[in-house]
Structure formats: C-alpha cells, structure tokens
VEXMILUM-363071 format. One record per residue (C-alpha): residue number from 1; residue in three letters; x, y, z; chain. Coordinates in steps of 0.25 Angstrom, whole numbers, m for minus. Example, Ala and Ser with C-alpha at 12.3 -4.5 7.8 and 13.67 -1.06 7.14 Angstrom:
<guvo fifi="1" vextor="ALA" c1="49" c2="m18" c3="31" bati="A"/>
<guvo fifi="2" vextor="SER" c1="55" c2="m4" c3="29" bati="A"/>
This chain:
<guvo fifi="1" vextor="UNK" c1="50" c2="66" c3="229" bati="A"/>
<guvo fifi="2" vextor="UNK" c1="62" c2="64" c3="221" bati="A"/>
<guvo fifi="3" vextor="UNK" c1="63" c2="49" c3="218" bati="A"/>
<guvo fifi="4" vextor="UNK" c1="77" c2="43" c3="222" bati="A"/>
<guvo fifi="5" vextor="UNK" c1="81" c2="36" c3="208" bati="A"/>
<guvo fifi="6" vextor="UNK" c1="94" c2="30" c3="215" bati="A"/>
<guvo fifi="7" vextor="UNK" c1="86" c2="23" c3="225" bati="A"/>
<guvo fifi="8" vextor="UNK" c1="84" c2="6" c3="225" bati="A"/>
<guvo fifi="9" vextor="UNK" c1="68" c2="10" c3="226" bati="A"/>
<guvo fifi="10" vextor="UNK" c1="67" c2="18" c3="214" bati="A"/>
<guvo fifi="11" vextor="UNK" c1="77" c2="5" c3="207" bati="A"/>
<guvo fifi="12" vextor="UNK" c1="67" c2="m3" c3="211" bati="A"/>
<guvo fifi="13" vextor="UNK" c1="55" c2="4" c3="207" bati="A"/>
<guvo fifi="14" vextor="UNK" c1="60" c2="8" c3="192" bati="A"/>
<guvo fifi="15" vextor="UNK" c1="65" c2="m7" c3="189" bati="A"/>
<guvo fifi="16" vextor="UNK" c1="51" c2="m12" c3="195" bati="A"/>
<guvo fifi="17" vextor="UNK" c1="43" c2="m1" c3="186" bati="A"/>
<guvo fifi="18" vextor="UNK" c1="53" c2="m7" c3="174" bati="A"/>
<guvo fifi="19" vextor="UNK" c1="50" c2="m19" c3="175" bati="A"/>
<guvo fifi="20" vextor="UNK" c1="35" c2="m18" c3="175" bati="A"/>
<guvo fifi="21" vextor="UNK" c1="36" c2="m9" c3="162" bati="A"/>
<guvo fifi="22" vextor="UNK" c1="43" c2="m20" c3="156" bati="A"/>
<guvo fifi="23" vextor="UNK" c1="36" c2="m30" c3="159" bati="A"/>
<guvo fifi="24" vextor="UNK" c1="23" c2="m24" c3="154" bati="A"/>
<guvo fifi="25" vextor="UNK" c1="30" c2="m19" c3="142" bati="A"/>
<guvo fifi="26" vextor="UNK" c1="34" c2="m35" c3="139" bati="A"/>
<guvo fifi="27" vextor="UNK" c1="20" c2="m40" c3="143" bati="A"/>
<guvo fifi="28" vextor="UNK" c1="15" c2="m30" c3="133" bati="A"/>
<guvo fifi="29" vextor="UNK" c1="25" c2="m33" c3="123" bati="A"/>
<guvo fifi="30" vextor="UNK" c1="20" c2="m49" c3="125" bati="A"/>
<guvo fifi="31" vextor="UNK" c1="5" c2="m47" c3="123" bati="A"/>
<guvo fifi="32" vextor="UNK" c1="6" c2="m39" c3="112" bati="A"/>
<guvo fifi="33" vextor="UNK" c1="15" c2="m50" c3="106" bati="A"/>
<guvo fifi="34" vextor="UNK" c1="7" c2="m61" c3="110" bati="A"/>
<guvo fifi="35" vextor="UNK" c1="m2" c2="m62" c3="98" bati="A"/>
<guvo fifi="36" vextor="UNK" c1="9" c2="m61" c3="86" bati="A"/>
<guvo fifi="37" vextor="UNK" c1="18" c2="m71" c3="93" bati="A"/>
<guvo fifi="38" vextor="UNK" c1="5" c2="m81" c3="96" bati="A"/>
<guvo fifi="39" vextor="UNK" c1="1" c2="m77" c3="81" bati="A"/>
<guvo fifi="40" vextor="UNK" c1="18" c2="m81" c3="75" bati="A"/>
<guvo fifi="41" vextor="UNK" c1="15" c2="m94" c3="82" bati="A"/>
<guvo fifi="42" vextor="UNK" c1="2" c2="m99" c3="76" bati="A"/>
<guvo fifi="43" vextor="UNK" c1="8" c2="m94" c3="63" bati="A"/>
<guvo fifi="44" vextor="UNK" c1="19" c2="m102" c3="66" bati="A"/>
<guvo fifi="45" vextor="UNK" c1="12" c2="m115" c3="70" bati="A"/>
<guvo fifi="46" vextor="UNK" c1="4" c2="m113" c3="58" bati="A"/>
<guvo fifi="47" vextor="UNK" c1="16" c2="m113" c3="48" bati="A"/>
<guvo fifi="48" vextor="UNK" c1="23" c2="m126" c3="54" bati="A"/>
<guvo fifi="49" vextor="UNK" c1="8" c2="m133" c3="54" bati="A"/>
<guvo fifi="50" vextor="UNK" c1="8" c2="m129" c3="39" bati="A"/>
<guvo fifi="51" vextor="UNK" c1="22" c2="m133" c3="37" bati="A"/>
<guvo fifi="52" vextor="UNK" c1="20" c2="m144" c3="42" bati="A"/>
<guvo fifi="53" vextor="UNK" c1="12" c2="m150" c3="29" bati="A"/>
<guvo fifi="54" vextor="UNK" c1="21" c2="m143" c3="21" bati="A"/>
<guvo fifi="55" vextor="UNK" c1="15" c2="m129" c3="18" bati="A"/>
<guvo fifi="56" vextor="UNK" c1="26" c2="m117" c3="21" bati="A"/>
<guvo fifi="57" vextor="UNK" c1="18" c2="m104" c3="26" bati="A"/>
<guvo fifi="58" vextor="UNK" c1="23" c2="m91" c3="32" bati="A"/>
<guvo fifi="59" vextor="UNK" c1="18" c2="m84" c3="45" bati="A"/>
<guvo fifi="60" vextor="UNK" c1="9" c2="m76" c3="37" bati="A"/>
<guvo fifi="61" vextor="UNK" c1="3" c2="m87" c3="30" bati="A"/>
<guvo fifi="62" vextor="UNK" c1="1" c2="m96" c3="40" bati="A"/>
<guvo fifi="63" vextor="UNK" c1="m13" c2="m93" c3="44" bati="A"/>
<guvo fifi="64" vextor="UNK" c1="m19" c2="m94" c3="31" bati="A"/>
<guvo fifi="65" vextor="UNK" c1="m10" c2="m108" c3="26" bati="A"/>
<guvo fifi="66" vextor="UNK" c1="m14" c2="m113" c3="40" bati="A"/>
<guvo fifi="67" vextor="UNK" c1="m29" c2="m112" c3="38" bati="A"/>
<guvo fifi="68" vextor="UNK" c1="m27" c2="m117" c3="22" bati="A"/>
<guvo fifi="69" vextor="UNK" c1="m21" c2="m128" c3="27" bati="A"/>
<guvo fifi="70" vextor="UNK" c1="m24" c2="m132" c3="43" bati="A"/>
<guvo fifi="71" vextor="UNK" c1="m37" c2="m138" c3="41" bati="A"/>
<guvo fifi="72" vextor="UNK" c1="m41" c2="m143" c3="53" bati="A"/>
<guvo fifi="73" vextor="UNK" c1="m33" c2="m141" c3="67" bati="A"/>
<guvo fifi="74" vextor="UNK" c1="m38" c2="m154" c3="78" bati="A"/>
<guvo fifi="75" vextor="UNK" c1="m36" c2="m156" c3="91" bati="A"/>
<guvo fifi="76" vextor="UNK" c1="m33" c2="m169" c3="95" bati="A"/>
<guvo fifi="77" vextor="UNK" c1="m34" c2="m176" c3="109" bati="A"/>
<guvo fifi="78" vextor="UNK" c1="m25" c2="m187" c3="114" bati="A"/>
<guvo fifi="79" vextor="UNK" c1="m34" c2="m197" c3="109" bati="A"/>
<guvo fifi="80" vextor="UNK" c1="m33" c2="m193" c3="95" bati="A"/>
<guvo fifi="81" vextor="UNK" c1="m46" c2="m186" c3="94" bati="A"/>
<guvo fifi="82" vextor="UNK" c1="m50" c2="m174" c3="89" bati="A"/>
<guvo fifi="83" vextor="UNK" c1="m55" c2="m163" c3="101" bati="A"/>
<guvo fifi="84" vextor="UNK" c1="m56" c2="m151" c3="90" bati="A"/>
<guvo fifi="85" vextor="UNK" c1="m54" c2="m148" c3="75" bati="A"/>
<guvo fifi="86" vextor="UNK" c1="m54" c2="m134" c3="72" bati="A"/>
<guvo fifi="87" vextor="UNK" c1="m51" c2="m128" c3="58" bati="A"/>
<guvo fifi="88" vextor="UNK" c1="m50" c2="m115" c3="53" bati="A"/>
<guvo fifi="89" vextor="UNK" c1="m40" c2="m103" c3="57" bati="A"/>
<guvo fifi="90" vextor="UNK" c1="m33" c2="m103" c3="69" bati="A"/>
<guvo fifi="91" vextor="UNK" c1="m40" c2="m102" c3="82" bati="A"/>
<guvo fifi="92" vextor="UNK" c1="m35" c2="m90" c3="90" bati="A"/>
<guvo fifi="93" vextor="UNK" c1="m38" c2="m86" c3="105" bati="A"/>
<guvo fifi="94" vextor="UNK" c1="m40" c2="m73" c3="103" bati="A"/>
<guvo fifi="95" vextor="UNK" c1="m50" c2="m73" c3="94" bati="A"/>
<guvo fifi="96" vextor="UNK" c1="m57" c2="m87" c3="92" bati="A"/>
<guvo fifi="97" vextor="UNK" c1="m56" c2="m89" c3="107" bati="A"/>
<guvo fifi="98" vextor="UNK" c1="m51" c2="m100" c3="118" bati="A"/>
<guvo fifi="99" vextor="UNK" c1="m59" c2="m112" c3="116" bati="A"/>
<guvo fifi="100" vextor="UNK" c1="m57" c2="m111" c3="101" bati="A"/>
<guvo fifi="101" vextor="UNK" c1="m43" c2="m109" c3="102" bati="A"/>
<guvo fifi="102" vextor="UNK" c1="m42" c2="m118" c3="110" bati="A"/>
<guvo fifi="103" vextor="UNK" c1="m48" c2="m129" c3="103" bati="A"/>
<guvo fifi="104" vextor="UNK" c1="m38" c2="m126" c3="89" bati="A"/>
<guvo fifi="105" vextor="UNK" c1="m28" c2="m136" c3="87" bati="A"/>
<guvo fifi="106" vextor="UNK" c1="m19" c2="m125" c3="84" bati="A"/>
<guvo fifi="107" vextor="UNK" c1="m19" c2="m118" c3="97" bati="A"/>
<guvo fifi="108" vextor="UNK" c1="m15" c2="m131" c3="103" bati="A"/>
<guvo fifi="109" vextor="UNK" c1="m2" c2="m130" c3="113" bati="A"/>
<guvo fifi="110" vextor="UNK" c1="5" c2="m143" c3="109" bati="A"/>
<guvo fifi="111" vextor="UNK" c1="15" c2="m141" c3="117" bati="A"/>
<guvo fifi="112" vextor="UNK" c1="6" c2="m142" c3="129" bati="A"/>
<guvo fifi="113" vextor="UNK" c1="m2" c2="m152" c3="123" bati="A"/>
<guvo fifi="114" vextor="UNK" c1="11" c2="m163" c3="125" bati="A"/>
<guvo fifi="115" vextor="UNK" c1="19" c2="m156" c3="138" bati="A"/>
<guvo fifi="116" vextor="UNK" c1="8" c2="m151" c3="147" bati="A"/>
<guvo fifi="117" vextor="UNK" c1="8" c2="m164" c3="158" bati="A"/>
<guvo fifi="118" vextor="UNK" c1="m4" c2="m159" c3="164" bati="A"/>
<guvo fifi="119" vextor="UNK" c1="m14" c2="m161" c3="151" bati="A"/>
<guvo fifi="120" vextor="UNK" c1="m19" c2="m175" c3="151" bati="A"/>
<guvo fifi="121" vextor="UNK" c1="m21" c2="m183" c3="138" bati="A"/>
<guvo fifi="122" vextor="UNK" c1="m35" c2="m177" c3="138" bati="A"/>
<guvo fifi="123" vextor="UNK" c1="m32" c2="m163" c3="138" bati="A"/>
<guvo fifi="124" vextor="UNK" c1="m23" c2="m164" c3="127" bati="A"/>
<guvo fifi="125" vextor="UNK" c1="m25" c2="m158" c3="113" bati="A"/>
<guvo fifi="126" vextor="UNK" c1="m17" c2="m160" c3="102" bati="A"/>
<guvo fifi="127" vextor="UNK" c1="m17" c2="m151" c3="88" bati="A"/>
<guvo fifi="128" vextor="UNK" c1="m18" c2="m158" c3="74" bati="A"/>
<guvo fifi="129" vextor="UNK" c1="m18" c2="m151" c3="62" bati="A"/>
<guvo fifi="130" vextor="UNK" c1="m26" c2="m156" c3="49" bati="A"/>
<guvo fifi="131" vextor="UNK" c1="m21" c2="m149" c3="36" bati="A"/>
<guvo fifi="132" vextor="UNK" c1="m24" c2="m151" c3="23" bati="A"/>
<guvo fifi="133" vextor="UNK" c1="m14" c2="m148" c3="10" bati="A"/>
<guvo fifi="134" vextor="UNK" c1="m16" c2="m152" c3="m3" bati="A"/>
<guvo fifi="135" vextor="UNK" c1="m27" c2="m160" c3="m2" bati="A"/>
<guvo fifi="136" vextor="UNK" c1="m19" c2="m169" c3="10" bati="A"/>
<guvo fifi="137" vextor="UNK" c1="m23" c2="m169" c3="25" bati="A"/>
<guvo fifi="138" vextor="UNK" c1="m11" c2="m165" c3="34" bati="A"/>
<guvo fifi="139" vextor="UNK" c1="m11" c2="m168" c3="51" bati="A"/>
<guvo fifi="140" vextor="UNK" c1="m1" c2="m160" c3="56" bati="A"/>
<guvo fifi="141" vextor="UNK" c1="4" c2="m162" c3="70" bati="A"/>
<guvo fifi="142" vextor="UNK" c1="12" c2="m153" c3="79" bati="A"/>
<guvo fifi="143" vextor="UNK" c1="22" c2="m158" c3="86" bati="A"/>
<guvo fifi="144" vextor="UNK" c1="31" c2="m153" c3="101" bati="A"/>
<guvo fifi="145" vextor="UNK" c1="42" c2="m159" c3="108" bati="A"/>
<guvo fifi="146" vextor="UNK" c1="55" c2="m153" c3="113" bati="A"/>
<guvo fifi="147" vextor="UNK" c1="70" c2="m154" c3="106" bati="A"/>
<guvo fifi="148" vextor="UNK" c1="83" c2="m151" c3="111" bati="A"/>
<guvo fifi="149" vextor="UNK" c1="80" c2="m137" c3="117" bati="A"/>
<guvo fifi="150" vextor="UNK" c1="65" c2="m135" c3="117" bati="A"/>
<guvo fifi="151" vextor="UNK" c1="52" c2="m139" c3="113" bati="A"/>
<guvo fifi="152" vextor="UNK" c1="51" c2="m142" c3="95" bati="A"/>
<guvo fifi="153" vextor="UNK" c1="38" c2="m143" c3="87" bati="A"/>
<guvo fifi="154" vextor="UNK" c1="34" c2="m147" c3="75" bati="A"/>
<guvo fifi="155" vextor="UNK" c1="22" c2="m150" c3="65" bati="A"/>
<guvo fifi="156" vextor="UNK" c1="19" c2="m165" c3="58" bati="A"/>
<guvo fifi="157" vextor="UNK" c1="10" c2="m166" c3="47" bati="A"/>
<guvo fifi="158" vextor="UNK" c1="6" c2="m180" c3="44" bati="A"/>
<guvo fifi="159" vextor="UNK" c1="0" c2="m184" c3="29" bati="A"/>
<guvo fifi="160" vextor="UNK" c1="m15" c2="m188" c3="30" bati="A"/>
<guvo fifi="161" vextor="UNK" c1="m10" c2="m202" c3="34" bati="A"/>
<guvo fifi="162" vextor="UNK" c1="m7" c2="m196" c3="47" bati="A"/>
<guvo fifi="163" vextor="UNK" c1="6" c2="m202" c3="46" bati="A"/>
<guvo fifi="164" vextor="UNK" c1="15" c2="m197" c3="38" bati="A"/>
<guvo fifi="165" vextor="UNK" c1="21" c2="m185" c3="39" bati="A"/>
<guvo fifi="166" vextor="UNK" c1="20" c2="m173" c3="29" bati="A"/>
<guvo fifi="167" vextor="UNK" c1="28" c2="m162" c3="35" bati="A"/>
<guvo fifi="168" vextor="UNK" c1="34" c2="m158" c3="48" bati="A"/>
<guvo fifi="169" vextor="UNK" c1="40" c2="m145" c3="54" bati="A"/>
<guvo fifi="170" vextor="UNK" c1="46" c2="m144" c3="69" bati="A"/>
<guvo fifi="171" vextor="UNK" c1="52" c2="m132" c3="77" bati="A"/>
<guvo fifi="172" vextor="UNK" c1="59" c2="m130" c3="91" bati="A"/>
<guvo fifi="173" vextor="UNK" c1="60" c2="m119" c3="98" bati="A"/>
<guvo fifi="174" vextor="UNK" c1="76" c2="m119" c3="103" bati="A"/>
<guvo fifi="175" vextor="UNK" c1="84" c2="m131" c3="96" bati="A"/>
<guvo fifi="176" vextor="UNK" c1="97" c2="m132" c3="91" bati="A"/>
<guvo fifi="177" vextor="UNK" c1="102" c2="m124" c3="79" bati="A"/>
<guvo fifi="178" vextor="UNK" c1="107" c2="m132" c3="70" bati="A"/>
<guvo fifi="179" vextor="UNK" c1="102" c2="m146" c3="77" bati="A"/>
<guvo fifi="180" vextor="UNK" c1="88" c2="m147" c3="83" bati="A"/>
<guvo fifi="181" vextor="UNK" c1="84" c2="m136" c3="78" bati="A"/>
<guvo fifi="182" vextor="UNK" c1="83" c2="m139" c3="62" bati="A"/>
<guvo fifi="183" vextor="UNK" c1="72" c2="m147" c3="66" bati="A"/>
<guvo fifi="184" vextor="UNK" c1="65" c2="m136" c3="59" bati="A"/>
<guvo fifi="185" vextor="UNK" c1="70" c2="m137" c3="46" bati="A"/>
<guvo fifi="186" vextor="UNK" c1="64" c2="m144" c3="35" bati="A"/>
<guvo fifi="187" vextor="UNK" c1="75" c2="m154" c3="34" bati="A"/>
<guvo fifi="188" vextor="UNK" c1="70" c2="m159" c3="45" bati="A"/>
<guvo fifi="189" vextor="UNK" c1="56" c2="m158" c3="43" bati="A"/>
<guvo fifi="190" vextor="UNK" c1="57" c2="m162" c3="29" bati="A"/>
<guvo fifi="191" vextor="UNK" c1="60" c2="m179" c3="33" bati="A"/>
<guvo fifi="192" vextor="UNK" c1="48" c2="m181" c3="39" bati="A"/>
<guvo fifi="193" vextor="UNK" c1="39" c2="m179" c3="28" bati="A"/>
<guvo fifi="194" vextor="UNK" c1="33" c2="m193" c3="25" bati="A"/>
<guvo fifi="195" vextor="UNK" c1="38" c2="m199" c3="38" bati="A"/>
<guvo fifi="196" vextor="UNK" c1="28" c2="m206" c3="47" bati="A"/>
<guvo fifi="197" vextor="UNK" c1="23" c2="m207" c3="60" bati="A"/>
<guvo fifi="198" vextor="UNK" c1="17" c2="m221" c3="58" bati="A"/>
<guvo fifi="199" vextor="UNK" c1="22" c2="m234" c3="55" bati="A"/>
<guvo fifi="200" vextor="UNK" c1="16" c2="m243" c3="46" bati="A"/>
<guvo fifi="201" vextor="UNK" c1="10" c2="m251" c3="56" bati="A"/>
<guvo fifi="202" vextor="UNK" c1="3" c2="m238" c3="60" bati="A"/>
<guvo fifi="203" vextor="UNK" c1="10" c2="m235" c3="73" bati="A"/>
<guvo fifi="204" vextor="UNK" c1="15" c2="m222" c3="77" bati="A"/>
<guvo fifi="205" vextor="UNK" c1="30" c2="m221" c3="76" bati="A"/>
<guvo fifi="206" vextor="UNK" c1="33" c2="m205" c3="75" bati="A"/>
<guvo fifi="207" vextor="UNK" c1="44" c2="m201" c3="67" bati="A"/>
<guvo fifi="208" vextor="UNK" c1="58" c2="m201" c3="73" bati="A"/>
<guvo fifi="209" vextor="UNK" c1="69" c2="m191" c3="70" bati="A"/>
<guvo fifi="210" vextor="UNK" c1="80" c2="m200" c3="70" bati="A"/>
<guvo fifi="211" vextor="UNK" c1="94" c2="m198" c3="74" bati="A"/>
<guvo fifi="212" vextor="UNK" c1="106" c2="m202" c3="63" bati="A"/>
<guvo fifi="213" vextor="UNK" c1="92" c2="m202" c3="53" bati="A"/>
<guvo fifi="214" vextor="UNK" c1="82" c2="m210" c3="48" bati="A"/>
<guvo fifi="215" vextor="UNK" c1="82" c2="m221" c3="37" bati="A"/>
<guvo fifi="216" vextor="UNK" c1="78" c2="m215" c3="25" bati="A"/>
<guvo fifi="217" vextor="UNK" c1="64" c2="m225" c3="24" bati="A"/>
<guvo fifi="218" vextor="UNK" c1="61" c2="m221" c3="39" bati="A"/>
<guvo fifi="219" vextor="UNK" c1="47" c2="m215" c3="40" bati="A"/>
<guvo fifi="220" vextor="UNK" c1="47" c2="m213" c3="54" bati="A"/>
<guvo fifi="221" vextor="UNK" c1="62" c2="m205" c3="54" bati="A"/>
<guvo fifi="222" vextor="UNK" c1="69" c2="m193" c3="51" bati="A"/>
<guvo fifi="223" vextor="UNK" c1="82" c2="m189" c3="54" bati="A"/>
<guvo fifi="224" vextor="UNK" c1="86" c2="m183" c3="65" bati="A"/>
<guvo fifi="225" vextor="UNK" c1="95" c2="m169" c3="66" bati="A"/>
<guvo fifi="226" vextor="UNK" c1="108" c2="m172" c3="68" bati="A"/>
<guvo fifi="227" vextor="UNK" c1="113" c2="m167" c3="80" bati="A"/>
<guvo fifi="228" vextor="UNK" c1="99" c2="m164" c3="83" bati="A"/>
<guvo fifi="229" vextor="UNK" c1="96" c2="m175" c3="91" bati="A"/>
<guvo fifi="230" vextor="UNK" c1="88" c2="m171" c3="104" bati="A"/>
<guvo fifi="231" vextor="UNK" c1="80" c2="m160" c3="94" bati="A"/>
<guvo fifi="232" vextor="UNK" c1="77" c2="m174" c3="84" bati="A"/>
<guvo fifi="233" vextor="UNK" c1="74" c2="m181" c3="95" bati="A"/>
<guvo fifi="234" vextor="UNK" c1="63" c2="m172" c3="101" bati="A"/>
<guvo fifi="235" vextor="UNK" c1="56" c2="m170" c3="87" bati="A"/>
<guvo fifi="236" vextor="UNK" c1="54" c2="m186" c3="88" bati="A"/>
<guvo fifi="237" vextor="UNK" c1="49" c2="m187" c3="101" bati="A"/>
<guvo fifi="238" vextor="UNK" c1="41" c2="m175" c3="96" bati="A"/>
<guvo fifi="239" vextor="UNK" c1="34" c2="m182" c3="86" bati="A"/>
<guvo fifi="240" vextor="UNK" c1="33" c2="m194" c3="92" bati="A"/>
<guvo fifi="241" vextor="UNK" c1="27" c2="m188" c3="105" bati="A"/>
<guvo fifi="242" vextor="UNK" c1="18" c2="m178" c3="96" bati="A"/>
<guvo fifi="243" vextor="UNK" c1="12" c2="m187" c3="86" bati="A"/>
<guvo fifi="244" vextor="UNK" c1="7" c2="m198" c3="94" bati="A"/>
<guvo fifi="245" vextor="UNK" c1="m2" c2="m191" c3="100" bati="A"/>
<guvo fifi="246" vextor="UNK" c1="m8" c2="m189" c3="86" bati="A"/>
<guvo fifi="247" vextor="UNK" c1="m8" c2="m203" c3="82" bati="A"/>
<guvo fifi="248" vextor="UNK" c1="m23" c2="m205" c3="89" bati="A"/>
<guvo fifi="249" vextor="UNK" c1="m27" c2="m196" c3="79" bati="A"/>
<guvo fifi="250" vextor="UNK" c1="m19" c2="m201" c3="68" bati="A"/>
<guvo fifi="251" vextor="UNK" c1="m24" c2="m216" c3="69" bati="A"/>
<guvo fifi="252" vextor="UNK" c1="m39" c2="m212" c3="70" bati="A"/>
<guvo fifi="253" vextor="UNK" c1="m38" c2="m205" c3="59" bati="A"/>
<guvo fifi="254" vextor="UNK" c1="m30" c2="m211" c3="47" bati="A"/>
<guvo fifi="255" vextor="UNK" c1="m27" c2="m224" c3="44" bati="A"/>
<guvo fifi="256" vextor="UNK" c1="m16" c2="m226" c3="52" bati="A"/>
<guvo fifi="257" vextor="UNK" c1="m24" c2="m235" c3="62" bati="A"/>
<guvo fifi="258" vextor="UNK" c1="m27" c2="m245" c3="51" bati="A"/>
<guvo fifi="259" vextor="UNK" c1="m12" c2="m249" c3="49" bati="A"/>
C-alpha cells in the first residue's frame, strides 16, 4: 500500500520518529561526554585549590601538583570536628567506589552543603584542604555565595595561624564584564594576602570588601570593585557566611583560643 506522504498522519509520524532519533543521538552524545567534562572540572578545582597558596599549574599538571602538595583532604562537621581525613589521589566513583567517594573532601558538593534547607546541622559536611609548601602548613577553604547574576566561588588559604590569609582566587559563573566579573583577576585577589580573618582579641571578624576602599593599615579590608558593588558585596557575605563555619575548627586547633 502506497503510503500518502501529504497526509497530517504521516506529518505526525516522521516528526515523532525525528524526535526520538534525536534525542537518543543527544543522550548518547551526553554520556559519552560525561566522564571528560566531570574530569575538566576536578582538573579545574584542583588548580584553583593550588592557586590558592600560590602554585600556578596547568590542566595537565593538575593531578600530579595536586598530590605533591594536597596533603591531607578533612571533612569537617558543624562542630568543628573531624568525620574523615583521607589523603592520597583523588577518590573516584567509578573506580574507588561509593562509600570512599563519598567520604573525600573533594568530592564534597559545597554548594548543597550551605543552600540545601532540608539537611540539619548534623547532616552537614564541610571539605578543608591541609597543604604543605615549602616547609609551611596551608588550610585552604572553599568558599560559595551568589553575585550580581549567579552563584561565585572561590578558594581561601589561611597561613598556619589559621588566620591570616596567603592567597585567595574567586570565580562566577555569569557576572558583569568589566564589573563583577574581574573578581577573577589577580588584582583583586592579590590585596587579600596577609589580611585576617581574626581580630586581635581573637574574635571572628571575616574580611570585608569595602565599598570607596579600605584604609591602607585595615587587616580585615580590601577594596571593593568599583561599580561592582552588588558582585563585591556578595564575596563579603561570601566569606563571611563560608568561614565561620570553620572557625570551630580554627579555635580547637591553633592558638587563636588563647587570645
């Protein structure tokens, strides 16, 4: 029987056939892609953590800086105590499997960790990174808030004191050219080496990114971007809101307490 290729049926039929071939060929397309995009974005983290205290790396060195340096990968509870220390490479679901994957600091969804409002204070888990350069102990925090236009990021280290800062590098996903968005940019970064997020009485204060700029003996202050002002502020807020969940840890740990 001659099919009737003017028909609506045979319309129908041929865009529903279409539609099906594509969106196998997509889905296809997305699992095999899966792996090297997961891979780029550990690769990724992995060179922010290490730029963080200062050690520049490329992609393909990532890995091998990340295990010369990374010496000790925590999770932290809200209390401030430690749930797990793993060292070593990476942990990987594929091949390590789910509960050690699970149980890397690396692996940790940070973002989930601060914005899920179903977790309670008990489920959380919070990543800390112990590195080692030069003979010097390193903690470096990751850090998430949201900017103008979306969510930024970023990495602290904090000098052995745990308090004062030894490098920092931020990210976003979708601020303003020109504005928010320099936040990646070492001129930015650069200012916050040697700030603090203590004062000297020992009490938390953060670091804020101040609008019009910071007086030049300000250890708690940089300056703000100018005309970046809702992106500045949310990197304060950022901080702020990341690193006192760390200062449990901080004050059990160093001197800090004895202030």
């Amino acid at each position: 029987m001659a099919i009737n290729k003017e028909s609506q049926g045979f319309t129908f039929l041929f865009s529903v056939i279409m539609v099906v071939i594509v969106a196998t060929v997509l889905a296809l397309a997305a699992l095999g892609l899966k792996g090297p995009q997961e891979e780029n974005m550990k690769q990724e983290r992995m060179q922010n953590i290490l730029g963080s205290i200062q050690v520049e790396s490329t992609r393909e060195e990532a890995g091998a800086k990340f295990d010369q340096y990374v010496i000790k990968r925590l999770t932290l509870n809200a209390k401030g105590e430690v749930m797990s220390e793993v060292s070593g490479p990476v942990k990987s679901l594929s091949t390590d499997g789910k509960e050690e994957f699970e149980s890397d600091a690396f692996n940790i969804d940070v973002k989930k960790q601060y914005r899920d409002r179903t977790m309670s204070d008990d489920e959380r888990k919070y990543p800390l990174f112990i590195c080692e350069k030069d003979g010097s102990s390193y903690y470096v925090v990751p850090l998430v808030g949201t900017g103008l236009w979306g969510p930024i990021w970023g990495f602290l280290a904090l000098e052995k004191d745990m308090n004062t800062v030894y490098g920092a590098t931020f990210d976003h996903k979708t601020e303003t050219p020109g504005l928010g968005a320099e936040i990646n940019q070492g001129w930015f970064e650069s200012p916050f080496v040697g700030d603090q997020i203590f004062d000297e009485n020992g009490t938390f204060v953060s670091i804020d990114v101040v609008k019009g700029g910071a007086a030049p003996e300000d250890k708690h202050g940089v300056d703000a971007i100018t005309g970046g002002t809702i992106t500045s502020n949310g990197v304060s807020n950022m901080l702020e809101n990341t690193l006192k969940v760390y200062v449990p840890y901080f004050k059990k740990n160093s001197d800090i307490a004895a202030i």
